[in-house]
C-alpha positions, -999 to 999 in steps of 0.1 A, spaced: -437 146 -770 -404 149 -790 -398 162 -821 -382 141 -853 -346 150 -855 -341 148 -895 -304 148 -900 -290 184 -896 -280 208 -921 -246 223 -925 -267 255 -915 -282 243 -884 -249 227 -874 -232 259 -875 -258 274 -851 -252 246 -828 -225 266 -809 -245 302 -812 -272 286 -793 -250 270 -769 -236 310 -761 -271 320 -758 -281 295 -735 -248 303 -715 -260 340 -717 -294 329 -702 -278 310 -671 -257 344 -666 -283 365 -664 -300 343 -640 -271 336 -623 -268 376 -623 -302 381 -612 -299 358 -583 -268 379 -570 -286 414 -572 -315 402 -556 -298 383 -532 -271 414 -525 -305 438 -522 -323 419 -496 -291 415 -474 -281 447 -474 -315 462 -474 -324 441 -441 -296 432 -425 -270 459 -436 -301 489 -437 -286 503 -465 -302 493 -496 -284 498 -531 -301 516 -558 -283 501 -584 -299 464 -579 -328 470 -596 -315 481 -632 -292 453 -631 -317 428 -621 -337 439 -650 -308 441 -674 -306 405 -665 -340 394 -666 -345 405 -698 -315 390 -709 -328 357 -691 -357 359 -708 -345 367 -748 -315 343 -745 -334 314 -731 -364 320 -755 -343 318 -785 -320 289 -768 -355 272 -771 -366 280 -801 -334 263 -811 -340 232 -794 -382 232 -806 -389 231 -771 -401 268 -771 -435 282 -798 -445 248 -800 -480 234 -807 -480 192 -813 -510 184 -800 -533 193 -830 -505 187 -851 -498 153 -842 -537 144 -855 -532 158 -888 -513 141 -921 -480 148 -932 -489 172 -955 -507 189 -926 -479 189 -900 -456 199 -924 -481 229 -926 -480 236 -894 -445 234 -884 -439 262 -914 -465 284 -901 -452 275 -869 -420 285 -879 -432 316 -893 -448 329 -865 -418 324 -844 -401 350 -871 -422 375 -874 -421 377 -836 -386 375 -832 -383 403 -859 -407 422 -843 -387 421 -810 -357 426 -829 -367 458 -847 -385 473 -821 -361 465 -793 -333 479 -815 -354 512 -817 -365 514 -784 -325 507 -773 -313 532 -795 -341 563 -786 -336 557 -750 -290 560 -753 -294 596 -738 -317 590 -706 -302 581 -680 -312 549 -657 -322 556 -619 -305 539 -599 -275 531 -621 -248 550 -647 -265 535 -675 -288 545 -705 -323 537 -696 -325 517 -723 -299 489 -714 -324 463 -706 -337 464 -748 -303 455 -763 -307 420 -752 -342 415 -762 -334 428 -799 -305 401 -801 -324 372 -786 -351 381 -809 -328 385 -843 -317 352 -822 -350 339 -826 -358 341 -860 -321 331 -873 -333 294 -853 -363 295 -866 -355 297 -900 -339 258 -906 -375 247 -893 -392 270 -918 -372 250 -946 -370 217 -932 -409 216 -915 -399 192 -891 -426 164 -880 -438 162 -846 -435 126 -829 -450 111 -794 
C-alpha cells in the first residue's frame, strides 16, 4: 500500500535533504557496526586478542542505526504506519487517523528526544568500559533522531495525508 503524495510544501521540501543526511547517517552506522563486529570476531578468533573497544562503538552505532533510520522513515511514511483500518474508513476518517497518527509519532519522538537528551547529559562524567568515552555516547543519537522524528512528522500532522492501495 502506498501513500497519496499531495504536492509538497515549501516545508517538507526543505526537509527533503535533512532526511537524506539522516538516512546517510543510518547506512554509517550500519556500515560502522558491520566493521566492529566484523574486526571483534577476527581478532577475537583468529588473532586471540579481542578488543574492548568494539562493543561501545557497535552500540554507538546501533543506536544511531536505529534513530536515524526510524526518523528517515517517518519521513518517507513508511515507518508508524497503520493503513489497513484506515483504508476502510471515509475521508473524514482517514484524515483522522493520519493526524492522530501523526501525533503519536511526536509525542514519541519528543519523548525520545527529551529523555535521551537527559539521559546523554547525566551520564558526560562516567566513563564507558571498554572505550575513552562518556557512558552515555550511545543517547546523543537517539535524542536527535527523535527531535528528527517529530520535525517529519509534523507536515503529516498539517497536511493528514490519505492512504491509497
Amino acid at each position: 500500500m502506498n501513500a497519496a503524495r499531495a504536492p509538497e510544501s515549501t516545508f517538507e521540501r526543505a526537509l527533503a535533504p535533512v532526511a537524506r543526511v539522516s538516512t546517510v547517517l543510518a547506512a554509517l552506522g550500519l556500515f560502522g557496526m558491520v566493521i566492529s563486529q566484523g574486526w571483534q570476531v577476527l581478532a577475537r578468533y583468529a588473532l586471540n586478542a579481542s578488543p574492548s573497544w568494539t562493543e561501545p562503538l557497535t552500540l554507538i552505532c546501533l543506536t544511531s542505526t536505529l534513530a536515524f533510520g526510524a526518523a528517515s522513515g517517518v519521513h518517507a511514511r513508511s515507518h508508524f504506519r497503520f493503513p489497513l483500518l484506515v483504508l476502510l474508513l471515509p475521508e473524514a476518517g482517514q484524515r483522522a487517523f493520519a493526524r492522530l497518527s501523526a501525533l503519536i509519532v511526536i509525542a514519541i519522538g519528543l519523548l525520545l528526544a527529551v529523555y535521551g537528551l537527559q539521559l546523554g547529559i547525566d551520564g558526560l562524567g562516567v566513563r564507558m568500559a571498554g572505550a575513552p568515552l562518556p557512558q552515555s555516547s550511545a543517547y546523543f543519537p537517539l535524542a536527535l533522531g527523535g527531535a528528527l522524528m517529530s520535525l517529519f512528522a509534523l507536515p503529516q500532522l498539517l497536511r493528514a495525508p490519505l492512504e491509497t492501495v
